[in-house]
Backbone as a printed PyTorch tensor [residue, N CA C, xyz], in Angstrom:
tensor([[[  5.1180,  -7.6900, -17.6990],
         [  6.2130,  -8.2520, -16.9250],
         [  6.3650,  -7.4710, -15.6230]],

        [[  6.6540,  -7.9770, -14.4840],
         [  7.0790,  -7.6200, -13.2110],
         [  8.2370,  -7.3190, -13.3770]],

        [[  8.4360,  -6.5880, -12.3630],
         [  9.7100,  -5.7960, -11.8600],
         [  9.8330,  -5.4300, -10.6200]],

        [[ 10.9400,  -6.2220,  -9.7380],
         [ 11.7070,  -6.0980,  -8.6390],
         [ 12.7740,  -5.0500,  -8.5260]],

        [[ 13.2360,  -3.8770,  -7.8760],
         [ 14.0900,  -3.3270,  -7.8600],
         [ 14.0130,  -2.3750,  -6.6130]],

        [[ 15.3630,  -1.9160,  -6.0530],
         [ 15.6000,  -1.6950,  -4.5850],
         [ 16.7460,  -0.4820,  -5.2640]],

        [[ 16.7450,   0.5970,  -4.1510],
         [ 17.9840,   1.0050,  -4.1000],
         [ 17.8490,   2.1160,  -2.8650]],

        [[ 19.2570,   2.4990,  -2.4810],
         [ 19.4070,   3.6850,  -1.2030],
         [ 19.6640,   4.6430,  -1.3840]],

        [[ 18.9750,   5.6950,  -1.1610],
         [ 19.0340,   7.0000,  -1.3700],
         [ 19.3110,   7.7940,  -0.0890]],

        [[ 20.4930,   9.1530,  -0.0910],
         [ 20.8850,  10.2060,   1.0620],
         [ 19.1190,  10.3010,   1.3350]],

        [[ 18.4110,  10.6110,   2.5820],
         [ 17.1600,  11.1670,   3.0700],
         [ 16.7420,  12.4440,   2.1160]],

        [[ 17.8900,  13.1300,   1.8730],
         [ 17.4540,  14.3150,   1.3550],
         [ 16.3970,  14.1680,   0.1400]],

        [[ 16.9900,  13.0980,  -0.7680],
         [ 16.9020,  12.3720,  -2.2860],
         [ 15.6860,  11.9300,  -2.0370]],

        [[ 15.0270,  11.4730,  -1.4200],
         [ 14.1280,  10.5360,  -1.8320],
         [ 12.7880,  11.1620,  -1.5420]],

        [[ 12.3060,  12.2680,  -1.4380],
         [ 10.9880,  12.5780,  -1.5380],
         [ 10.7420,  12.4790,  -3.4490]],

        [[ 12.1190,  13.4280,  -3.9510],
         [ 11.9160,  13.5230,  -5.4980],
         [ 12.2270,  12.2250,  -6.0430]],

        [[ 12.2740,  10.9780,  -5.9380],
         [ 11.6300,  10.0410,  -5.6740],
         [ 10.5590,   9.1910,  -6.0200]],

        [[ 10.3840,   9.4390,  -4.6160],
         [  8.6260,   9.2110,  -4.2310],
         [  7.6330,   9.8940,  -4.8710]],

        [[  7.8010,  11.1920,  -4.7100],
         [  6.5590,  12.1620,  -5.0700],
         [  6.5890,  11.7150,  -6.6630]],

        [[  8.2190,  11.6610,  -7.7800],
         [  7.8680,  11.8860,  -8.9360],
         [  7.6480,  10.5120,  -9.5380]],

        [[  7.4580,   9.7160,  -8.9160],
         [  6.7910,   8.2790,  -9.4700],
         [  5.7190,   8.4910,  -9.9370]],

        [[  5.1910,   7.7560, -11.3720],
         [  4.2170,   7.9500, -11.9790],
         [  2.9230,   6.6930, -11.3660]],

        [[  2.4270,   7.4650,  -9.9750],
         [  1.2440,   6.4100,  -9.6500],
         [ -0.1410,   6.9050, -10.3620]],

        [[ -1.0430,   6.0700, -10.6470],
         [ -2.2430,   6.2510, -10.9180],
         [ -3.0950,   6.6920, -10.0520]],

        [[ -3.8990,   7.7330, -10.4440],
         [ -4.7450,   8.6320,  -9.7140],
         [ -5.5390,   7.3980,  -8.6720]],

        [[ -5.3900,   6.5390,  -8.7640],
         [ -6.0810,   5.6510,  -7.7290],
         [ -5.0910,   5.1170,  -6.5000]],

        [[ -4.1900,   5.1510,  -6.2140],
         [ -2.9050,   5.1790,  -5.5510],
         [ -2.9510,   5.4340,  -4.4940]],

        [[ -3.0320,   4.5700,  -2.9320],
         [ -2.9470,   4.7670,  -1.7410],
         [ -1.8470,   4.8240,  -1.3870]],

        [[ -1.9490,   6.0990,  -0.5360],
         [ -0.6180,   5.8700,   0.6660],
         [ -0.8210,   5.5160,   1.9430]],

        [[  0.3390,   5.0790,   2.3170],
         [  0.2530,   4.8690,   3.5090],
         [  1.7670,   4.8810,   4.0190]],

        [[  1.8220,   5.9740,   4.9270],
         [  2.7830,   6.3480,   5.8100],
         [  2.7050,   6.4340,   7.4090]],

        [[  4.1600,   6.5570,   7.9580],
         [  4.1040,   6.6980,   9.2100],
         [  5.2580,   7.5550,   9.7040]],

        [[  4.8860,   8.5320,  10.1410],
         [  5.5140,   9.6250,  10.9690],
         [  6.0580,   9.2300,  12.2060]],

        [[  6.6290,   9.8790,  12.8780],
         [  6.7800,   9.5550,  14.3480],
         [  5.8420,  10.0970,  15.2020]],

        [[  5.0020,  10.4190,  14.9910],
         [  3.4330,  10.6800,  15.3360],
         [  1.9640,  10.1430,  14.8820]],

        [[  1.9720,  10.0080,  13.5310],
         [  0.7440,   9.6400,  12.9150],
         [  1.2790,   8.2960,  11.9120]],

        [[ -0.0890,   8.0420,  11.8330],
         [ -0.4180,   7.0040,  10.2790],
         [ -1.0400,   7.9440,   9.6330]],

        [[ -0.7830,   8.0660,   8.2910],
         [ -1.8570,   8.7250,   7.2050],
         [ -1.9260,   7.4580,   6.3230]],

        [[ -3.6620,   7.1000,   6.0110],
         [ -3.7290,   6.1590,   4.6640],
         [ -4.7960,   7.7680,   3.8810]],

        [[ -4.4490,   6.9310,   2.7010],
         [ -5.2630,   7.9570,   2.0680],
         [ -5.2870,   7.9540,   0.3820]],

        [[ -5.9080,   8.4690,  -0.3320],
         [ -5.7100,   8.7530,  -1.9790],
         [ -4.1770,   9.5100,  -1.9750]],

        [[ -3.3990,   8.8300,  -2.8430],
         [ -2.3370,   9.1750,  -2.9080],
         [ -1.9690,  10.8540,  -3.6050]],

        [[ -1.3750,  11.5930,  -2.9750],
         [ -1.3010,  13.1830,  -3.7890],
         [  0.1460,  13.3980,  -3.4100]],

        [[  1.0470,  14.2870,  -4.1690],
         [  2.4250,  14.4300,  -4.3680],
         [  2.5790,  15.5360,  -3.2690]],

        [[  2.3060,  14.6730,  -1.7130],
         [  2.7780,  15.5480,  -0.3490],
         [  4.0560,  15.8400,  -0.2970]],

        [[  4.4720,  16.1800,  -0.2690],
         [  6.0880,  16.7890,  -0.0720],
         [  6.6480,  16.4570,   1.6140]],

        [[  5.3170,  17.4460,   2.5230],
         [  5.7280,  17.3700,   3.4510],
         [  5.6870,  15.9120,   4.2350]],

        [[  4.6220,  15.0420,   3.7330],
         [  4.2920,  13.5570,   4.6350],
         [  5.3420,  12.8100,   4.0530]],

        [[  6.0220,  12.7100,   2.8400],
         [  6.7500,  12.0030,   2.8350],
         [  7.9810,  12.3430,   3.4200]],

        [[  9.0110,  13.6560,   3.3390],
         [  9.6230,  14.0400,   3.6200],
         [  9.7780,  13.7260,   5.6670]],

        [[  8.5830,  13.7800,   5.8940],
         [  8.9790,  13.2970,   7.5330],
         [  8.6290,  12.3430,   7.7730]],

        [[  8.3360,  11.2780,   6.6800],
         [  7.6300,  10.0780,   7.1640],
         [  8.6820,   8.7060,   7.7040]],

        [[  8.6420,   7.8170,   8.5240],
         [  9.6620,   7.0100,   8.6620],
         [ 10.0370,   5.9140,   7.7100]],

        [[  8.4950,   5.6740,   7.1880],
         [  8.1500,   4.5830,   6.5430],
         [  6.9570,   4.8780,   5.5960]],

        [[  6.9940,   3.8810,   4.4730],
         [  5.7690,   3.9590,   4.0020],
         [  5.7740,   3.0420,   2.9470]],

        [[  4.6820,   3.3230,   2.2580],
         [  4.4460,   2.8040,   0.6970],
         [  3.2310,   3.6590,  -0.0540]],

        [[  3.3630,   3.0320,  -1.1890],
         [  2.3230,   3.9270,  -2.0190],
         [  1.9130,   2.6580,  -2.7790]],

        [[  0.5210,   2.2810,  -3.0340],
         [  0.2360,   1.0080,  -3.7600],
         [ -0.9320,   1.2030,  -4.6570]],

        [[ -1.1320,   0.2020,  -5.7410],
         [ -1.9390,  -0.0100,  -6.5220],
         [ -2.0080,  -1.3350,  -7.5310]],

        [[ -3.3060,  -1.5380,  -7.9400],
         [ -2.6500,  -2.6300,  -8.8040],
         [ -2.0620,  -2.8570,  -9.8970]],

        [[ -1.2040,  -1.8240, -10.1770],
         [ -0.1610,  -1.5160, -10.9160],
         [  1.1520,  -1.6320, -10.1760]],

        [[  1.4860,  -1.2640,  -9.0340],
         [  2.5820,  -1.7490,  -8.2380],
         [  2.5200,  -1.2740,  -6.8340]],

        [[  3.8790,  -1.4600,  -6.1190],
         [  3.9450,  -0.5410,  -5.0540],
         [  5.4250,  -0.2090,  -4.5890]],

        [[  5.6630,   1.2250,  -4.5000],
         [  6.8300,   1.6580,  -3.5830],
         [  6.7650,   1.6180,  -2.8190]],

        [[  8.0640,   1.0620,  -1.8530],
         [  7.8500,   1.0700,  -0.0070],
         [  9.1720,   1.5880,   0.0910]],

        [[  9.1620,   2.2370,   0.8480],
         [ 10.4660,   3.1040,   2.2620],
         [ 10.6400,   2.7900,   3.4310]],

        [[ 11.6340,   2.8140,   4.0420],
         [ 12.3390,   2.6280,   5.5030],
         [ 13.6670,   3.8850,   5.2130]],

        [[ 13.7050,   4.5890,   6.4140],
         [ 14.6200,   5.2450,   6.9490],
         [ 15.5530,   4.2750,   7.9130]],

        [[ 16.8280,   4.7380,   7.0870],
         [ 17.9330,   3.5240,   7.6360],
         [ 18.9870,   4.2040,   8.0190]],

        [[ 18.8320,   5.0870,   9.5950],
         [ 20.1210,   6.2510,   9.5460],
         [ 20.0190,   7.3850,   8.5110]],

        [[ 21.2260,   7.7990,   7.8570],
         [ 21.3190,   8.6980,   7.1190],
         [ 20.7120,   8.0110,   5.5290]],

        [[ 20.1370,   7.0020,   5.2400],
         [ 19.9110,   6.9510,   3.7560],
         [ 18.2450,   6.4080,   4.2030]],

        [[ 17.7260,   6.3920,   2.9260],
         [ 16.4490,   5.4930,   2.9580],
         [ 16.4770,   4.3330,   2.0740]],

        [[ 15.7660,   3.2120,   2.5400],
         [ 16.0380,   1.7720,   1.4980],
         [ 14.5490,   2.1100,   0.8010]],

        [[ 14.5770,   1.4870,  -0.5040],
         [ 13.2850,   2.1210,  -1.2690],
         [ 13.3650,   0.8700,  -2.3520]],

        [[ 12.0740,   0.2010,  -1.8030],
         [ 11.8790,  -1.2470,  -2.6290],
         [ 10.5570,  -1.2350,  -3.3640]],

        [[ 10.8560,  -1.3260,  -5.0510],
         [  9.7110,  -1.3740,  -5.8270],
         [  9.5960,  -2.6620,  -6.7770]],

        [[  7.9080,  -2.9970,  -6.3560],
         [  7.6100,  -4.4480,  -7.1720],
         [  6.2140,  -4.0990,  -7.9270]],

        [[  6.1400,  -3.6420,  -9.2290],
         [  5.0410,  -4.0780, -10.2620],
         [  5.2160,  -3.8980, -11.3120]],

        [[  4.1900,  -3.3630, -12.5880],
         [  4.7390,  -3.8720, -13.5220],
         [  5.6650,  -2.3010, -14.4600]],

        [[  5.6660,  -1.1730, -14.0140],
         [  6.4140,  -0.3770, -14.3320],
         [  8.2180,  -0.2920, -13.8830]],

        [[  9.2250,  -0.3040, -14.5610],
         [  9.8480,  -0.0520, -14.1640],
         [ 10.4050,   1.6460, -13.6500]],

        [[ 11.0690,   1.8560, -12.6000],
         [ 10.5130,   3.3260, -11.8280],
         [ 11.8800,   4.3100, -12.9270]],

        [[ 11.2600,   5.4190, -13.0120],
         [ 12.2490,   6.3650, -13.3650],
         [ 13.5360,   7.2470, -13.2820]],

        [[ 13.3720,   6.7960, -11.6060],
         [ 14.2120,   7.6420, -11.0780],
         [ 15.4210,   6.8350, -11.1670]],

        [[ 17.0740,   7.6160, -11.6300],
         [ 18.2260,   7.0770, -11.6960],
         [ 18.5820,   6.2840, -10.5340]],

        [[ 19.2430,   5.2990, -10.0080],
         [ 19.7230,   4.3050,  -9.2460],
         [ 19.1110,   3.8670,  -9.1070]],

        [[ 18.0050,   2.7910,  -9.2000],
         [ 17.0030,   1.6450,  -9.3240],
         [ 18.3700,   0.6810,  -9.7810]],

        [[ 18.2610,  -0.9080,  -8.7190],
         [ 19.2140,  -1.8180,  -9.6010],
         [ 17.8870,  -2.6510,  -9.0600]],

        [[ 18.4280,  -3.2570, -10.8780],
         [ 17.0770,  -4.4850, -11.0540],
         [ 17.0470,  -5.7150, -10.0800]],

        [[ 16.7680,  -6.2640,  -9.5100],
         [ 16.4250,  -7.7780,  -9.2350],
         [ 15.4480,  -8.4080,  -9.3650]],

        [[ 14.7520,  -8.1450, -10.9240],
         [ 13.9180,  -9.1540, -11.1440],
         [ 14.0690, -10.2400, -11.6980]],

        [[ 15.3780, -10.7330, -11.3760],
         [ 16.0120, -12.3500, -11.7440],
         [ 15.2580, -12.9010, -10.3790]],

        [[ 14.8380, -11.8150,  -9.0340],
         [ 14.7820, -13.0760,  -8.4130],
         [ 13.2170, -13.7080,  -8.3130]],

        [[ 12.3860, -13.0880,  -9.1880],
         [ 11.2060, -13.4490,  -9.4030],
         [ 11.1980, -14.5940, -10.1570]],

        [[ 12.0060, -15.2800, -10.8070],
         [ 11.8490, -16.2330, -11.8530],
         [ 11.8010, -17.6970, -10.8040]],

        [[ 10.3850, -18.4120, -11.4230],
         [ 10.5040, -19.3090, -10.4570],
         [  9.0620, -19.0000,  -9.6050]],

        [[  9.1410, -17.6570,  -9.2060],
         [  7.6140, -17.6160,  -8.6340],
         [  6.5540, -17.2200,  -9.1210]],

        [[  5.4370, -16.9750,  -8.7990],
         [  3.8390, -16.9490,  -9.0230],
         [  3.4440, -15.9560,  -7.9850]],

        [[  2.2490, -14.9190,  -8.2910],
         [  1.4780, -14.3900,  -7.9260],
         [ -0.0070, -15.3900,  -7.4310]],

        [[  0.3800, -14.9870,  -5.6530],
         [ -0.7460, -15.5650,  -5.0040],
         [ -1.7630, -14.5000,  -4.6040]],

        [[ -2.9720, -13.9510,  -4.2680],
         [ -3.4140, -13.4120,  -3.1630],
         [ -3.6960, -13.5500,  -1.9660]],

        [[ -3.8380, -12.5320,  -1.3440],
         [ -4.5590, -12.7890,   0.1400],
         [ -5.1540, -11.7130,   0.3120]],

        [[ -6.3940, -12.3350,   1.4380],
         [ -7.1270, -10.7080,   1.9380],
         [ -6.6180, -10.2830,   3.7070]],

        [[ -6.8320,  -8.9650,   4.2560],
         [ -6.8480,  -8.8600,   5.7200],
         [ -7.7610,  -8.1670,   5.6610]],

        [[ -8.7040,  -8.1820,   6.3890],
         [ -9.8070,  -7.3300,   6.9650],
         [ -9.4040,  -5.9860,   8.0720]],

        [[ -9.5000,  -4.8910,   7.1920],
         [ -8.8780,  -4.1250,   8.5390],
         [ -9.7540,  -3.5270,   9.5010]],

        [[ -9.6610,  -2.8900,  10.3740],
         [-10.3630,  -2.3660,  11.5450],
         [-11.4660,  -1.9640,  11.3120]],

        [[-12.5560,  -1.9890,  12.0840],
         [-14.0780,  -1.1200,  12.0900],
         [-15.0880,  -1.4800,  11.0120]],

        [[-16.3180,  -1.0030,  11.2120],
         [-17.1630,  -1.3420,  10.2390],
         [-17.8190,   0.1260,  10.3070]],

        [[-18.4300,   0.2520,   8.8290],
         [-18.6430,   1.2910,   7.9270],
         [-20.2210,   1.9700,   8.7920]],

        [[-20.5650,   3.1320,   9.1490],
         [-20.6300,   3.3340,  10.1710],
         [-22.5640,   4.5550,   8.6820]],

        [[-23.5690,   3.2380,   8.6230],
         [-24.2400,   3.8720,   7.6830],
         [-24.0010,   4.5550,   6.2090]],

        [[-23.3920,   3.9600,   5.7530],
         [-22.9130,   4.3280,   4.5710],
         [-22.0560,   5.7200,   4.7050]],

        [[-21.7200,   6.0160,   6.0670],
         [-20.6460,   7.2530,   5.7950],
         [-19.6230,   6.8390,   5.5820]],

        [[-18.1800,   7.9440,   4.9590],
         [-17.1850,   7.7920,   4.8200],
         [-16.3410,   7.2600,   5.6450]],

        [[-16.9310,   6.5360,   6.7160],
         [-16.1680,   6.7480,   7.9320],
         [-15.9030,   5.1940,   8.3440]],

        [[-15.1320,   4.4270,   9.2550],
         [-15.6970,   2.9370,   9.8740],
         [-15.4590,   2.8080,  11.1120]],

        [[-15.9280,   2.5530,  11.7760],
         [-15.8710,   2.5550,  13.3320],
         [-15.4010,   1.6090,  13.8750]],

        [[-14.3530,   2.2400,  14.8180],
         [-13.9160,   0.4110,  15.7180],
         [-13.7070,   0.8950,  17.4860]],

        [[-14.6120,  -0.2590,  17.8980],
         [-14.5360,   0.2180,  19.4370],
         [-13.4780,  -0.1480,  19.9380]],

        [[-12.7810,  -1.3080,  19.6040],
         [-11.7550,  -1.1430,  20.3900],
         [-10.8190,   0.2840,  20.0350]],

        [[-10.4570,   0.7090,  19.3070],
         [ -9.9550,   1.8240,  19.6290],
         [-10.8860,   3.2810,  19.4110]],

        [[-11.1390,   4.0670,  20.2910],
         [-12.0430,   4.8580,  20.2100],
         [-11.8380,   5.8470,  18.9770]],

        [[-12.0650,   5.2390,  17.9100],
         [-11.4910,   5.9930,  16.9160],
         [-12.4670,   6.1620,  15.6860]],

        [[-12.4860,   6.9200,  14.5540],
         [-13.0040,   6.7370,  13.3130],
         [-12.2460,   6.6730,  12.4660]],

        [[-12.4040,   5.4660,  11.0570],
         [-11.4600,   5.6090,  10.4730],
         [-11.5730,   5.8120,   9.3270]],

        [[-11.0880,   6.3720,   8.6580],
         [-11.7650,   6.7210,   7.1910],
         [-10.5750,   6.1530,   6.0610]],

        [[-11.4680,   5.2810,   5.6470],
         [-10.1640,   4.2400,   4.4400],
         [-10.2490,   5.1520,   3.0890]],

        [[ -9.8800,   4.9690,   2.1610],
         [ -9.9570,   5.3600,   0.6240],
         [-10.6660,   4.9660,  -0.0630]],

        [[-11.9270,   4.4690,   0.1320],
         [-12.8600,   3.8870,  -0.1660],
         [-13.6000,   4.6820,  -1.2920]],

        [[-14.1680,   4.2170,  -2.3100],
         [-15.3000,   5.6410,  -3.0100],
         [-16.5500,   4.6220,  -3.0650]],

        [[-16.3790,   3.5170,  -2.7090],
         [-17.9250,   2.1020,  -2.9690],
         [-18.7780,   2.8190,  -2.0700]],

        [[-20.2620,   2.1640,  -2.0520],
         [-20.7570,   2.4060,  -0.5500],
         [-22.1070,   1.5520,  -0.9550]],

        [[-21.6360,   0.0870,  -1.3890],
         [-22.4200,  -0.7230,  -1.4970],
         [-23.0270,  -0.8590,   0.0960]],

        [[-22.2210,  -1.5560,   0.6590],
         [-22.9710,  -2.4690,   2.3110],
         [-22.9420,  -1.3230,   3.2830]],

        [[-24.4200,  -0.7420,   3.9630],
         [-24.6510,   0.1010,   4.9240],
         [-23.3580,  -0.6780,   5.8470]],

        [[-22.8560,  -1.6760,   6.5270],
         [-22.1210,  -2.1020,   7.7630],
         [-21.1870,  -2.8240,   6.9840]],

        [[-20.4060,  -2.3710,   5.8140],
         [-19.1630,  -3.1640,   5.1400],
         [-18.2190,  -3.1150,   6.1250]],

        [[-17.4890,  -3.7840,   5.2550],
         [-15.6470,  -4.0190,   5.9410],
         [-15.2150,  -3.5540,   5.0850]],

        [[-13.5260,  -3.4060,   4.8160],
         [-12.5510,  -2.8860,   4.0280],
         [-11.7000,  -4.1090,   4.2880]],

        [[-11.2900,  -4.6800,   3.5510],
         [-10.0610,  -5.8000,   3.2140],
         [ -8.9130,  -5.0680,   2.2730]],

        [[ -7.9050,  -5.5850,   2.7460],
         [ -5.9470,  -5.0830,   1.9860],
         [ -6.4930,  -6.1430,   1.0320]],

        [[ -5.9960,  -6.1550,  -0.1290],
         [ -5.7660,  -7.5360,  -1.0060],
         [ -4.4110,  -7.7820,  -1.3310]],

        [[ -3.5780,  -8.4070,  -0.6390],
         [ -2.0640,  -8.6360,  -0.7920],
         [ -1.3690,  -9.4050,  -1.9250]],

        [[ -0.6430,  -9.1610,  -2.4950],
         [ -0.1940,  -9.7820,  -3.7010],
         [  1.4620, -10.5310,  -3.2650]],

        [[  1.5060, -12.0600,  -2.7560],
         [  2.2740, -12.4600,  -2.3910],
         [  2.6860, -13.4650,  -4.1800]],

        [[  4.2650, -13.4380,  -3.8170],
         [  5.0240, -13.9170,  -4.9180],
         [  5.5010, -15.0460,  -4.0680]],

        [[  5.2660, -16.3300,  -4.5380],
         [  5.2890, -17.4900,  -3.7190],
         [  6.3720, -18.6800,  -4.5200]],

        [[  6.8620, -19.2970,  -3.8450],
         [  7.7150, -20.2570,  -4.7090],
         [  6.7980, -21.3590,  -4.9880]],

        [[  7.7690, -22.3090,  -5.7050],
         [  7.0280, -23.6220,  -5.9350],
         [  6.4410, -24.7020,  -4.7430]],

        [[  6.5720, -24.2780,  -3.5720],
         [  6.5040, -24.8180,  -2.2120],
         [  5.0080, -24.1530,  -1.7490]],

        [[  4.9210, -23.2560,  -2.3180],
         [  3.5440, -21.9190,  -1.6960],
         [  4.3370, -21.1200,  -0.9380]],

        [[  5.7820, -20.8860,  -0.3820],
         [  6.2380, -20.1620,   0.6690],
         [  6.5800, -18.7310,  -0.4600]],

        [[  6.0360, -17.7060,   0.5690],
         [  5.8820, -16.1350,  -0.0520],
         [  7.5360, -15.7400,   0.5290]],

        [[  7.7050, -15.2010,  -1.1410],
         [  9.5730, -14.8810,  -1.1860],
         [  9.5090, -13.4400,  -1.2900]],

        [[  8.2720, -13.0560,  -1.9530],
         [  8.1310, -11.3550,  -1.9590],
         [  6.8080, -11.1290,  -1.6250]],

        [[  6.0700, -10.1560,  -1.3000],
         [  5.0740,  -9.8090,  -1.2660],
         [  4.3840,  -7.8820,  -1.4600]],

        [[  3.4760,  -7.7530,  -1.3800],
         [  3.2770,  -5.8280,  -1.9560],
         [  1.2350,  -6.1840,  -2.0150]],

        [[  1.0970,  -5.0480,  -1.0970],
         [  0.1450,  -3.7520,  -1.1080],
         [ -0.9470,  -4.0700,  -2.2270]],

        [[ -1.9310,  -4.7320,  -3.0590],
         [ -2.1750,  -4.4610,  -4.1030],
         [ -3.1740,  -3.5520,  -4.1610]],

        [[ -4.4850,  -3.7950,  -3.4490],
         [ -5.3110,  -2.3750,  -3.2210],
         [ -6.4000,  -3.1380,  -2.0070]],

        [[ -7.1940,  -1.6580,  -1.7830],
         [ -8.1070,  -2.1110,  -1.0060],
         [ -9.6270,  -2.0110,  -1.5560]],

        [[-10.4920,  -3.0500,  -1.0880],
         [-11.9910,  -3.4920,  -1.4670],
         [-12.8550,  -3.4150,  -0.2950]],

        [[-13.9890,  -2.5710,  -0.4770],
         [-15.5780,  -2.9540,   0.5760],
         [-15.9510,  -4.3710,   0.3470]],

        [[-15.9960,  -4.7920,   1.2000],
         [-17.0830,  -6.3780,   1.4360],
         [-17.9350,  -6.1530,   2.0880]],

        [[-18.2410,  -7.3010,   2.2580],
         [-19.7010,  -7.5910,   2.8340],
         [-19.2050,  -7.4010,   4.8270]],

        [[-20.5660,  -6.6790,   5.6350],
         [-19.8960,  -7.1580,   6.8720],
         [-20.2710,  -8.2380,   7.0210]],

        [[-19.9870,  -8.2930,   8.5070],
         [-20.9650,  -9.5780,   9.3700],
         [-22.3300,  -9.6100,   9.9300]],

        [[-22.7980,  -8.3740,   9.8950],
         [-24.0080,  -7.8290,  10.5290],
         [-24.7910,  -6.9580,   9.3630]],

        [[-24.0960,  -7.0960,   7.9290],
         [-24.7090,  -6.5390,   6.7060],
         [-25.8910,  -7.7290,   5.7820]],

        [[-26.5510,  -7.0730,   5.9320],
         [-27.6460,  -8.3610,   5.0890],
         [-27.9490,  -7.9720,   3.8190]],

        [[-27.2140,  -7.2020,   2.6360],
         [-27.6650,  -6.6990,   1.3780],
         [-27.3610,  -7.9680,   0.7570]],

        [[-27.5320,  -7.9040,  -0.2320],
         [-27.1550,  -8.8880,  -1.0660],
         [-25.9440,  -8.6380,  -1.6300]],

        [[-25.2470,  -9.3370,  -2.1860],
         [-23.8450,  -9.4740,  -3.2610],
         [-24.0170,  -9.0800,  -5.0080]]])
């Protein structure tokens, strides 16, 4: 069973939180500072979350997300654990009614010889996803999004589910 649930925590509160959520060693984060993005294998940072503005932590087991809202943080969790930490209020009444859709996004750069790395010219950058595959010498990395859709197809919730190597466009291995 799924589980919807939200609640606001003082800034101070919510790293212990975050950090003490029970994610699976496979668990990306992804945060944003007022300086950086970190994606990465998820590990119980203290300090990235603690200054982060925003974030989430995902898997296909669920995902926590954060926003800094003034003095509190809003902290919205959808999968199938319900979270531990005291003040969680449920709203998974409002899932009833919808369905789990997917979607993919292809994110930036291509995989740069089977290194850890993927390259994208438009921004002069390297980027290194959470990847451990290293099927396609010139893969991509796709999000796989887990949208909760009504009876219409229109997405009422949506969450993070994980990320996958594909095939590139300029990769000729086989599947």
């Amino acid at each position: 069973m799924t589980v919807l649930c939200s609640m606001d925590l003082p800034g101070e509160k919510t790293v212990e939180a975050i950090v003490g959520h029970p994610f699976p060693e496979d668990a990306i984060i992804l945060a944003f500072t007022p300086v950086e993005a970190v994606m990465g294998v998820f590990r119980p940072d203290v300090s990235l979350v603690d200054r982060s503005e925003e974030g989430r932590v995902f898997s296909p087991e669920g995902e926590l997300r954060w926003r800094r809202l003034g003095p509190v943080v809003r902290m919205v969790y959808l999968g199938a654990i319900m979270p531990n930490h005291p003040g969680w209020i449920d709203g998974s009444r409002h899932l009833a009614g919808l369905r789990p859709q997917y979607s993919d996004f292809l994110l930036w750069g291509v995989r740069s010889d089977l290194e850890p790395e993927w390259l994208e010219h438009q921004l002069p950058k390297r980027l290194v996803y959470p990847i451990s595959t290293v099927t396609y010498p010139r893969g991509r990395v796709k999000l796989v999004v887990e949208n909760w859709v009504d009876p219409f197809g229109m997405p009422r919730f949506a969450r993070y589910h994980h990320l996958e190597e594909v095939k590139g466009e300029t990769d000729h291995a086989t599947e």
